[in-house]
N, C-alpha and C positions, 0 to 999 in steps of 0.2 A: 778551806777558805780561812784566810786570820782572822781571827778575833774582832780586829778593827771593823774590817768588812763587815762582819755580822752585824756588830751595834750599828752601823749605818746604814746597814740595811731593816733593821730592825725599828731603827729613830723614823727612818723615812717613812716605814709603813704606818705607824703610831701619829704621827703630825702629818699624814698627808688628810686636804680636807674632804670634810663629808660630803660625799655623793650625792647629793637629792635632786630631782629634776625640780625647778620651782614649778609650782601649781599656779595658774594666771586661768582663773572662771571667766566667760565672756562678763560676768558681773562687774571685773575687774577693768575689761579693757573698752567699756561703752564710752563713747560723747556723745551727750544731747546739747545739740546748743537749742537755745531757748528764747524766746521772744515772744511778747503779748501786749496788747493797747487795748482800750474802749474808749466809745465817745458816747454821748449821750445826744438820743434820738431829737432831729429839728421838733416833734410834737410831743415831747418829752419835759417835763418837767424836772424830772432827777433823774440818773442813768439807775436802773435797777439791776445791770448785772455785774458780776462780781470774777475773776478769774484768780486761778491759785496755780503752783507752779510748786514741788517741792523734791529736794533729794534725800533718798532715804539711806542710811550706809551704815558699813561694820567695816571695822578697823583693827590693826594689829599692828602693836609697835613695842619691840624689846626695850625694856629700861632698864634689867640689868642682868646680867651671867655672866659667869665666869668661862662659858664658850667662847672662841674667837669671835668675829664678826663676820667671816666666810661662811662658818659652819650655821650662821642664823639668817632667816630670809629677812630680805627690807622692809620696811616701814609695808603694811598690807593695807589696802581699802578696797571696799566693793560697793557699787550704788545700782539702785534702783530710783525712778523717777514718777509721778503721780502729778499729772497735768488736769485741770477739772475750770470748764465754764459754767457759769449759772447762771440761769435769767429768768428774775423775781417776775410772775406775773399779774394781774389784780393792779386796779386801780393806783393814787395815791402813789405813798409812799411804804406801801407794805410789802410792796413784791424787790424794792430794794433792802428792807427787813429781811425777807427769807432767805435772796440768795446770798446776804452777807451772814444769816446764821448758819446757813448750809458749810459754806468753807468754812466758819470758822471753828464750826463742831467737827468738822473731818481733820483741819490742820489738830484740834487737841487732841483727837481719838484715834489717830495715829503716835501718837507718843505714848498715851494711856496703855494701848494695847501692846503697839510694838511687838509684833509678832510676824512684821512681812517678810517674805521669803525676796533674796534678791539673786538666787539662780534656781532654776528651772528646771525641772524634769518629771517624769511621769508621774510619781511620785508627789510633785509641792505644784503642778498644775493643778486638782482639785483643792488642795490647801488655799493657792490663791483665790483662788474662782469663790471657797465658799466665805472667804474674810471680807473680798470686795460684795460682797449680798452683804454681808452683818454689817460694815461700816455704812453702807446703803439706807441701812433700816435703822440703825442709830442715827442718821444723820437728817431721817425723816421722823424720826421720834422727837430730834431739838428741833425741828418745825413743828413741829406740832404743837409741844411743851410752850413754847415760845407763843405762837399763836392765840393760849390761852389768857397772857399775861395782861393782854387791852382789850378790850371786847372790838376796838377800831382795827386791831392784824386780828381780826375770825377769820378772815379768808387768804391769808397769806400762804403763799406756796410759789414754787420757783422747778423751772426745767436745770438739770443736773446731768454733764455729762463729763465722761471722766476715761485718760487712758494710763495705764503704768504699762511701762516698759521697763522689764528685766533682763538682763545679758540680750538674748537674740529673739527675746518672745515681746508684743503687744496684748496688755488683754486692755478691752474695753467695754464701756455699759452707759448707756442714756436711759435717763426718763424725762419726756418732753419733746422740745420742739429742737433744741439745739441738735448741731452736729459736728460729728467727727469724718475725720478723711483721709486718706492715705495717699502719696502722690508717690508713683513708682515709676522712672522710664516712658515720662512724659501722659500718663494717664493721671488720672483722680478721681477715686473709690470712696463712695461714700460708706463707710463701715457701720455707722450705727441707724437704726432704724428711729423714725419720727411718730411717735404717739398722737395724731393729730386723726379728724374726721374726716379731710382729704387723705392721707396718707392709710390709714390703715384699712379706708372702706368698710366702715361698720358701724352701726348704729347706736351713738353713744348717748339715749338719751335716758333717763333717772341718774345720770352722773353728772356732777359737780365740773360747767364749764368754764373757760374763759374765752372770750371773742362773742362777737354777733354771729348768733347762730344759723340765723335767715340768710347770709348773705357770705359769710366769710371760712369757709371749712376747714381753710388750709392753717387756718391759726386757734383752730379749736383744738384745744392740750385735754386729751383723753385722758391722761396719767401723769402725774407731778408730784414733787416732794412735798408733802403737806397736804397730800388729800387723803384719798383713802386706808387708814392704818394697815391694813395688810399690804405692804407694798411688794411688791415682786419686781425684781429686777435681773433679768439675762445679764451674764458675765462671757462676755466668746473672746479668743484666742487667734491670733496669727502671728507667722514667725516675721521675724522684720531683717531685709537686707540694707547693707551698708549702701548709702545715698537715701535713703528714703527719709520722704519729707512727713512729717502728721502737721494736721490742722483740726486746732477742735472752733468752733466757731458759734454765738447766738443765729439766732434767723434772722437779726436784724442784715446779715451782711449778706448770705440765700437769698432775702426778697427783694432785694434789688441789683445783685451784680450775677451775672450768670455763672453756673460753674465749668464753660467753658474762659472768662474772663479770669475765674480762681486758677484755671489750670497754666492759663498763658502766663499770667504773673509769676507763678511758681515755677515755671519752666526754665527761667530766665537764672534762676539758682543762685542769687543772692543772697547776702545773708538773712536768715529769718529776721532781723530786726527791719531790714530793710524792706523785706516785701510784705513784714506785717504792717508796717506804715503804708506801703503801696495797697492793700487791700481797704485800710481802713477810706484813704483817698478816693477810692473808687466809689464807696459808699456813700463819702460824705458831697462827691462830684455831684452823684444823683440825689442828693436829698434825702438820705433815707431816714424815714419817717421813725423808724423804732431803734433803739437803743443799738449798738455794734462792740461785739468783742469775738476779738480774733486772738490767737495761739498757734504760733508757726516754731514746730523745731524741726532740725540735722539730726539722722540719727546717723551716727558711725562705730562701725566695731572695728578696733583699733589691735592687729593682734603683731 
């Protein structure tokens, strides 16, 4: 073979580009769209709860080599998402105190820490599971801290429910009365369990209540952020398919719209701005006597 041939065939091998398959984590390819409202309860004097909404991400971006531009991947992000209601309870105006110290010590103590994992596997499942207990219990230790600062917030405390979603996994955790939901193929699952004297059947008395005890069970909060310092808090897991709707929601919008009403509205698959306005309406059509916030997103895994 000539000479010429060789160097040309030898330039070609040398400049042809590098091979990599690009790596795309479902972390990579999730959409959450997002939407949340509250109103404040007709027997309500200040709305006490609070809702938080955040994206959590890692990125990667060349700024300079002397590599082609073929041979280096594109600009990279990955997100994870951290949707959280709270609903201050107690009198006054302390129970909008709590749940506004609640988010506001979880939105800093996620940057402080900055340790979340945004893909998933057997591996960074208990990793998650046990960061959302610690941010849990730091987040009821500045209720608590906070509490002490007026002797008028001693008894402030707030229901706390919260889900992140990573690539194709949900974890979520309540303490209180709030709740979460998952709307799949025309159903809706209540995913988190309700800390109340109706709901859990069991005799909560030397514990620290809120509601009328005589008469009202369904709204006695067995467990809340800012009560008892040892707080414990369940982390569970489920994997999430593309179309699934979450709602995390107070009990102001439970006590009075049924969740077969929650499920028709959502069925209808609008966009979450749209049918969290339609929820809050339903609410505010009945009257509802206690404070409403609602958090409606799309989850999509885009590959």
């Amino acid at each position: 073979m000539p000479d010429d041939d060789l160097n040309l065939q030898w330039r070609n091998a040398i400049s042809r580009p590098v091979d990599i398959e690009p790596f795309r984590p479902p972390s990579s390819t999730v959409s959450l769209e997002v939407a949340a409202s509250s109103i404040c309860g007709k027997l309500r004097a200040n709305n006490s709860d609070h809702y938080l909404a955040i994206r959590l991400g890692r990125m990667q971006e060349t700024l300079l080599s002397s590599l082609r531009p073929a041979d280096l991947p594109p600009r990279f992000e990955e997100f994870g998402y951290a949707l959280l209601v709270a609903d201050g309870l107690g009198d006054g105006c302390s129970g909008a105190r709590a749940s506004r110290v609640a988010l506001s010590a979880l939105a800093h103590l996620a940057i402080r820490y900055g340790r979340w994992n945004v893909r998933v596997d057997a591996d960074t499942i208990a990793e998650i599971t046990e960061q959302g207990a610690f941010l849990y219990r730091r987040v009821h230790d500045a209720v608590l801290e906070a509490s002490r600062s007026d002797e008028r917030l001693a008894d402030m405390a707030t229901s706390l429910s919260a889900m992140y979603v990573a690539g194709a996994d949900l974890f979520f955790a309540n303490i209180g009365h709030s709740k979460g939901f998952l709307f799949r193929d025309g159903g809706l699952f209540q995913l988190t369990t309700d800390h109340t004297i109706d709901r859990q059947k069991r005799d909560a008395a030397g514990q620290p209540l809120f509601g009328d005890t005589r008469t009202d069970f369904a709204h006695v909060v067995t467990k809340f952020v800012g009560g008892d310092p040892d707080l414990d808090v369940a982390i569970e897991h489920v994997d999430l398919l593309t179309g699934d709707r979450l709602v995390l929601c107070t009990n102001g919008l439970t006590d009075v719209v049924s969740l077969d009403e929650i499920a028709a509205t959502l069925s209808l698959q609008r966009r979450p701005q749209d049918d969290c306005q339609r929820l809050i309406e339903l609410a505010t059509g009945l009257r509802a006597a206690d404070d409403v916030t609602v958090i409606v997103a799309d989850y999509q895994l885009l590959y």
